[in-house]
TISE-365832 format. One record per residue (C-alpha): residue in one letter; chain; x, y, z. Coordinates in nm, 3 decimals. Layout:
<pt resn="A" chain="A" u="X" v="Y" w="Z"/>
...
END
This chain:
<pt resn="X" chain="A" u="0.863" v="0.477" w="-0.758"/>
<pt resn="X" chain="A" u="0.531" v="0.549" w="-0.693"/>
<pt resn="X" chain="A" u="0.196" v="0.334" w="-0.679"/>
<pt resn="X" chain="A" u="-0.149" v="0.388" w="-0.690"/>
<pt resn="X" chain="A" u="-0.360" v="0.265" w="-0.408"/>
<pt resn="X" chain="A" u="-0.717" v="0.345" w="-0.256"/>
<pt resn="X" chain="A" u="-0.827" v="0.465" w="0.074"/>
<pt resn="X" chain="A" u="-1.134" v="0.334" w="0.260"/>
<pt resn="X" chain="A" u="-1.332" v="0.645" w="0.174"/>
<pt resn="X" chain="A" u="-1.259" v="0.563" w="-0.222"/>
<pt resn="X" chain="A" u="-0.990" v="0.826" w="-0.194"/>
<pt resn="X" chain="A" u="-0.700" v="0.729" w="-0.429"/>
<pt resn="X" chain="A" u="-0.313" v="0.829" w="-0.346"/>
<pt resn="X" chain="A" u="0.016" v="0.725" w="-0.420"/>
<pt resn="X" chain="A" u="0.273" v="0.624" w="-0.245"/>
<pt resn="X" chain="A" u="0.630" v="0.576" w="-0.276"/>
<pt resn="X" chain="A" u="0.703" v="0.224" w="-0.291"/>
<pt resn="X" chain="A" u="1.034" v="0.238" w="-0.130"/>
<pt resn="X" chain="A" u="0.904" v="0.330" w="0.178"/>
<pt resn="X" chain="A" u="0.659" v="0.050" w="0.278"/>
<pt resn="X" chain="A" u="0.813" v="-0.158" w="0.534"/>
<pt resn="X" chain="A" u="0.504" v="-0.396" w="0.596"/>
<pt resn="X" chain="A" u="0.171" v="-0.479" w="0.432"/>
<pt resn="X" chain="A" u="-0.030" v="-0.707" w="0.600"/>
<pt resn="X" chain="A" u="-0.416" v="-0.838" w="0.590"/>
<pt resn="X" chain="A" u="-0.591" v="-0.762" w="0.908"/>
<pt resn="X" chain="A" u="-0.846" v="-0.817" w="0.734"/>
<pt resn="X" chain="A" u="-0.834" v="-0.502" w="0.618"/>
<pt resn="X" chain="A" u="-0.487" v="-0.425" w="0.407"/>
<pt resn="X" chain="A" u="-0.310" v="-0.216" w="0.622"/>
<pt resn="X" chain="A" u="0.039" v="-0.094" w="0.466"/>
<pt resn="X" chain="A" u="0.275" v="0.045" w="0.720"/>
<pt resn="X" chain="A" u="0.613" v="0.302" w="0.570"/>
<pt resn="X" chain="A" u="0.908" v="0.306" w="0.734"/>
<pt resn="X" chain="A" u="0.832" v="0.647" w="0.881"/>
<pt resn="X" chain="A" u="0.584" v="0.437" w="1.087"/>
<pt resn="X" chain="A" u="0.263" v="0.610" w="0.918"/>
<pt resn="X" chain="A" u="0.020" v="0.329" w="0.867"/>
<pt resn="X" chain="A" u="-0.204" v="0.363" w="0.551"/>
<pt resn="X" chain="A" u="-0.544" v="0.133" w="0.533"/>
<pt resn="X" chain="A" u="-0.638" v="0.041" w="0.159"/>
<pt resn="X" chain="A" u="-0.857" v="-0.139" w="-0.051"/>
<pt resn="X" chain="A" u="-0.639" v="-0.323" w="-0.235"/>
<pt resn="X" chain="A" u="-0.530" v="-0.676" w="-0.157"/>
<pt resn="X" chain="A" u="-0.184" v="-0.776" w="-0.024"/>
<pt resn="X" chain="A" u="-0.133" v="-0.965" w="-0.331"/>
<pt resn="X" chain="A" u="-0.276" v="-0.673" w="-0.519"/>
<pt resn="X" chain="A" u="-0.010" v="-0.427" w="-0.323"/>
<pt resn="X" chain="A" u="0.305" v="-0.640" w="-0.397"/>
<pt resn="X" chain="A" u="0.224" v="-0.717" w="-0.791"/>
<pt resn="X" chain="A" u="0.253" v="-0.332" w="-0.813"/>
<pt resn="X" chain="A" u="0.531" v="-0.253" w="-0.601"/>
<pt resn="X" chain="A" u="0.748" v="-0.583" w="-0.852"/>
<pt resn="X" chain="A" u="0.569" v="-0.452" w="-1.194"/>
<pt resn="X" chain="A" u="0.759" v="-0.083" w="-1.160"/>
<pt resn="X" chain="A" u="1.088" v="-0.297" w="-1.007"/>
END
């Protein structure tokens, strides 16, 4: 399934929510796939993981 996040530069993607490995505050949100691509959003953690359980 996919979600909706936004990049730094207000640029908005999705990404399929069965590959993020990691998400992490650094302080930045910085989610990280399991192809080892890191993405750096705006959204919060807690933000990142009420999407990924509302599609589950």
């Amino acid at each position: 399934m996919l979600i909706e996040v936004t990049k730094l530069n207000d640029e908005k993607i999705l990404v399929n929510s069965d590959l993020i490995e990691i998400v992490e505050t650094t302080p930045d949100t910085v989610i990280t796939l399991t192809t080892g691509r890191k993405l750096i959003v705006k959204e919060s953690r807690q933000e990142i993981g009420n999407r990924v359980k509302s599609i589950g």
